[in-house]
N, CA, C and O of each residue as an XYZ file, in Angstrom:
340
protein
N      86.345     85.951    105.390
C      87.150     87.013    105.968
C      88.620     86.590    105.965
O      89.005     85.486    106.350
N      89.415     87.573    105.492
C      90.785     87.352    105.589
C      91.983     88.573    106.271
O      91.960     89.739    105.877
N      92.884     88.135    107.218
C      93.283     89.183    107.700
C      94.436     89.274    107.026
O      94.976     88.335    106.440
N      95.016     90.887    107.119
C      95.803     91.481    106.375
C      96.327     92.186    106.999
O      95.622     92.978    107.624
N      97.999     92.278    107.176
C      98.307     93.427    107.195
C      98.763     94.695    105.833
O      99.451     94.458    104.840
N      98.062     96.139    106.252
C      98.573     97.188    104.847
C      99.694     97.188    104.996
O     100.116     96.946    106.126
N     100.716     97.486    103.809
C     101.777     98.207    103.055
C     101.551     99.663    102.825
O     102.533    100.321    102.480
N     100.573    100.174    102.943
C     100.614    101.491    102.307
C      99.328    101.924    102.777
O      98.258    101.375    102.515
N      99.535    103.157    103.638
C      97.588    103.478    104.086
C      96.845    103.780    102.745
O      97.336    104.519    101.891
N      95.795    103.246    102.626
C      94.865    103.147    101.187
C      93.495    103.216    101.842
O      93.359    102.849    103.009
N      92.216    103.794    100.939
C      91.090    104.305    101.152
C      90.480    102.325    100.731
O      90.965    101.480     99.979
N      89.363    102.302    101.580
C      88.582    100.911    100.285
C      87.397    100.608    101.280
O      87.297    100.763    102.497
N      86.971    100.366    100.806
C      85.149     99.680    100.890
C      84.774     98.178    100.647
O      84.598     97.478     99.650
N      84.719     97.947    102.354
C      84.211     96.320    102.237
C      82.395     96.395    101.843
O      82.082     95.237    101.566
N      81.461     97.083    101.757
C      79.943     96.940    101.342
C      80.286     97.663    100.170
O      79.488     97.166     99.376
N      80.834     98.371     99.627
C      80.193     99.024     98.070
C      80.132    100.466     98.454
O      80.688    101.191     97.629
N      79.597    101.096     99.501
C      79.507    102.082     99.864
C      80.048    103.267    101.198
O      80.187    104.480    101.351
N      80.223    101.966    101.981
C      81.113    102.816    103.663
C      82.464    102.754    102.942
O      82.803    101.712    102.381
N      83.417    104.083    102.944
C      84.614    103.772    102.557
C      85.570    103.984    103.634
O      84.860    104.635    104.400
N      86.851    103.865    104.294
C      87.085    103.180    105.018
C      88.944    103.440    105.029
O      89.564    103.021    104.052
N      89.457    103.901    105.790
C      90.960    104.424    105.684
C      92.037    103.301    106.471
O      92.139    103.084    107.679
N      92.567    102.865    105.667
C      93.204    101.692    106.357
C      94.876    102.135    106.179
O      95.337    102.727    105.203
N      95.653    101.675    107.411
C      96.674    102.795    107.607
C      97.777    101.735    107.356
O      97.474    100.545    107.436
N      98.834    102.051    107.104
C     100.009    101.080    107.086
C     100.756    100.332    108.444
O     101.136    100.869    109.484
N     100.795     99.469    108.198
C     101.383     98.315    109.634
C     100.211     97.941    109.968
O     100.372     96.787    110.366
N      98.960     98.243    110.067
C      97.901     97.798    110.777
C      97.249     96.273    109.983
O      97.215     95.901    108.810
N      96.767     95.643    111.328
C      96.028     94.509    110.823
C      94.839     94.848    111.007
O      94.461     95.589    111.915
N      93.939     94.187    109.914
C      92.871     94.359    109.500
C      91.961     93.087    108.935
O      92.398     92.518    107.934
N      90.851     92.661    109.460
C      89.870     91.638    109.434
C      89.304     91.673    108.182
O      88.159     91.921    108.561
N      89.243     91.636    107.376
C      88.287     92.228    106.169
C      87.790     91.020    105.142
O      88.439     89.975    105.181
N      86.845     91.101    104.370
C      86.189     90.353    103.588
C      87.368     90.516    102.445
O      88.149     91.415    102.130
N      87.009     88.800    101.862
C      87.847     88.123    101.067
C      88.255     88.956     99.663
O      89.343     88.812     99.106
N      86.983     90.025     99.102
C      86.631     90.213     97.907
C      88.021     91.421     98.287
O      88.940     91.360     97.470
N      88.163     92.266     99.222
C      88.572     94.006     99.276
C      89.769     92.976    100.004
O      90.252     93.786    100.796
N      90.543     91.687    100.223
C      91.496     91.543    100.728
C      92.486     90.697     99.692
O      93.687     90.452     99.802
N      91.688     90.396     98.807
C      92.443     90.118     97.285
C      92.529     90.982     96.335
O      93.267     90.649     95.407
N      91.760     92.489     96.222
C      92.584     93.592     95.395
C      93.659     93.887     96.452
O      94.812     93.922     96.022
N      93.459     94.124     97.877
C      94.738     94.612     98.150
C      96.140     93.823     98.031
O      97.280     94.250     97.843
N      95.580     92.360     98.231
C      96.758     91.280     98.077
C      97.369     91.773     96.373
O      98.474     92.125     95.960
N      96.181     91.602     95.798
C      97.263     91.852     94.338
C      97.266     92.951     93.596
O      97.329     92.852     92.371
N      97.182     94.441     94.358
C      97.834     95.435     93.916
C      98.904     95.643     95.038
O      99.203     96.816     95.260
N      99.468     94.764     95.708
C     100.795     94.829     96.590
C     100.537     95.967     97.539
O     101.575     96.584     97.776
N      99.591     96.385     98.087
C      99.370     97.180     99.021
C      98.996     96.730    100.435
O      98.645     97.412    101.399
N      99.177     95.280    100.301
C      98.613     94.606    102.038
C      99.389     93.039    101.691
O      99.388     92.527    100.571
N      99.851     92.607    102.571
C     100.076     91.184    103.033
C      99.159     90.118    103.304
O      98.064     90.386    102.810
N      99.168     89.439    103.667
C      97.693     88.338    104.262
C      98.572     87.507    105.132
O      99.649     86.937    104.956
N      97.652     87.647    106.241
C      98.569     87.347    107.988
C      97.671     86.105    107.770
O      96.451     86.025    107.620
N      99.003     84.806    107.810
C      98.591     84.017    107.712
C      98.649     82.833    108.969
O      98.183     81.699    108.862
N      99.300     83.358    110.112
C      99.514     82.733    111.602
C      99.308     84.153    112.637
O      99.592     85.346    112.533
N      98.743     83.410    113.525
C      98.360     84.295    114.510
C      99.613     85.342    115.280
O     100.469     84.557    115.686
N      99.829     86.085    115.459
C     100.631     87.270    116.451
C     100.738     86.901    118.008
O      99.936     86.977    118.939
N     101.757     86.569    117.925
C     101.973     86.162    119.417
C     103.600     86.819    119.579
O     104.641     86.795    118.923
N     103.003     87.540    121.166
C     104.506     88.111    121.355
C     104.766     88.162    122.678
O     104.404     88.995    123.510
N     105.570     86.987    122.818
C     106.217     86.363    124.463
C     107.717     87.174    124.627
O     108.723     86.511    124.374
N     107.867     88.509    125.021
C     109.420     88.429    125.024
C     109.743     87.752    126.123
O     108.977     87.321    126.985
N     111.270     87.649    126.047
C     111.549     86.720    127.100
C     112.152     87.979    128.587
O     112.318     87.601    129.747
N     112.395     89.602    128.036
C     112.895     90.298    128.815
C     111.931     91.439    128.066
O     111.627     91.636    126.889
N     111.683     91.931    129.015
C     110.984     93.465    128.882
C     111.862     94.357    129.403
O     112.664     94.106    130.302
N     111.690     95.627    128.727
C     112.506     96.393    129.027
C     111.660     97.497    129.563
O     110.577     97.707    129.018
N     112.213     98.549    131.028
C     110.825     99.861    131.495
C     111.763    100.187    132.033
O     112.676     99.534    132.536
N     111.501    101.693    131.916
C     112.522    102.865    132.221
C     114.298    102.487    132.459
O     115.079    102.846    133.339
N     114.480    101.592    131.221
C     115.947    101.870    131.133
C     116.480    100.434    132.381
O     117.631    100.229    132.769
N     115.262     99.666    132.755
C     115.292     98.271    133.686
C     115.164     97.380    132.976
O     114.477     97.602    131.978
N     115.750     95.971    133.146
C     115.538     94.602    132.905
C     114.670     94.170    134.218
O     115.102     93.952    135.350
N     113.529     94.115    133.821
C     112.507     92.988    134.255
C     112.575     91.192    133.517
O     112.222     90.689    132.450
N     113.097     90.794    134.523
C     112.994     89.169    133.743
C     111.433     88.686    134.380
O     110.799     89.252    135.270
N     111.060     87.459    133.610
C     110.035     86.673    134.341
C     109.968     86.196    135.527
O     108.930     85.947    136.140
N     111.154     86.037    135.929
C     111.107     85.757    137.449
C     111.107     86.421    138.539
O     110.660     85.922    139.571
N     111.696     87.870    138.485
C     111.555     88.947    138.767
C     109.928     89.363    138.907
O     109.773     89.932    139.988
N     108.889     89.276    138.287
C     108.208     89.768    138.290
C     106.625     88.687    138.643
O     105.421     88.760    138.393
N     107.369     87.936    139.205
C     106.318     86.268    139.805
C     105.670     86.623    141.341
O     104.513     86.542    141.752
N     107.152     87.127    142.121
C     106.499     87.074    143.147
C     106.557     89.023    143.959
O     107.534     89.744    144.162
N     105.367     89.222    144.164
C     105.376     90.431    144.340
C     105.932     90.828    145.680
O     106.216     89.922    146.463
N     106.173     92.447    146.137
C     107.193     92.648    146.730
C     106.457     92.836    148.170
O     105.409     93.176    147.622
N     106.184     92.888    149.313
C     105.977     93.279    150.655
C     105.478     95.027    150.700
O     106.147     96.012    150.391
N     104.169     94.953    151.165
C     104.087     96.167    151.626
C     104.836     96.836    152.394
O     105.796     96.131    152.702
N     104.888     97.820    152.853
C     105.410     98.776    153.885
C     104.645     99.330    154.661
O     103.627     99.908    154.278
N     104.925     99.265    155.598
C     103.913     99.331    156.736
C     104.119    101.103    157.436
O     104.958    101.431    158.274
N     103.159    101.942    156.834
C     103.386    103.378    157.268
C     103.125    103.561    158.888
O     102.009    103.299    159.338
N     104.350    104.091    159.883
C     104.325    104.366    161.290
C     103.323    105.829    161.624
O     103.532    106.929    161.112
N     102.527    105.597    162.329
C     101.312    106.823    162.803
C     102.802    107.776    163.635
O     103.702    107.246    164.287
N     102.642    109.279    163.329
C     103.475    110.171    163.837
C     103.145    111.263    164.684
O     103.025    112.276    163.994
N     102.921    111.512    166.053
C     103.070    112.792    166.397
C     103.011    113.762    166.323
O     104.164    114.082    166.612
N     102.392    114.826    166.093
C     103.069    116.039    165.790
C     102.204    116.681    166.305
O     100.977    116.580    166.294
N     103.417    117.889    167.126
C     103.250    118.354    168.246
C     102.959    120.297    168.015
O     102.763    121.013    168.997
């Protein structure tokens, strides 16, 4: 098995017979035989180190969240029982 990412969404068949829609940007697990036509008709890459993605700042709704920011969590709030008359 060799993983790949496509270049180009392309139809292909790892048994001979299930055929199989593989989309562009996507990684894909696939047997050696259907990951060397795609390697050498230039339609897929071969991911050759694992995907790892540490940012060091995330970005949410237009906020900087750093790592430290987001270690120690914040204090409940304590809702007051009300009256009403």
């Amino acid at each position: 098995m060799k993983k790949i990412r496509m270049r180009i969404d392309q139809k292909g068949s790892q048994d001979g017979v299930t055929v199989k829609q593989f989309k562009k940007g996507e990684v894909y697990s696939i047997t050696d035989r259907l990951a060397d036509v795609f390697i050498g008709e230039n339609w897929a890459d071969e991911v050759t180190e694992p995907e790892v993605i540490t940012p060091e700042i995330i970005e949410v709704n237009e906020t900087l969240i750093t790592p430290e920011a987001i270690t120690k969590p914040k204090k409940k709030l304590k809702r007051k029982k009300v009256n009403v008359d």
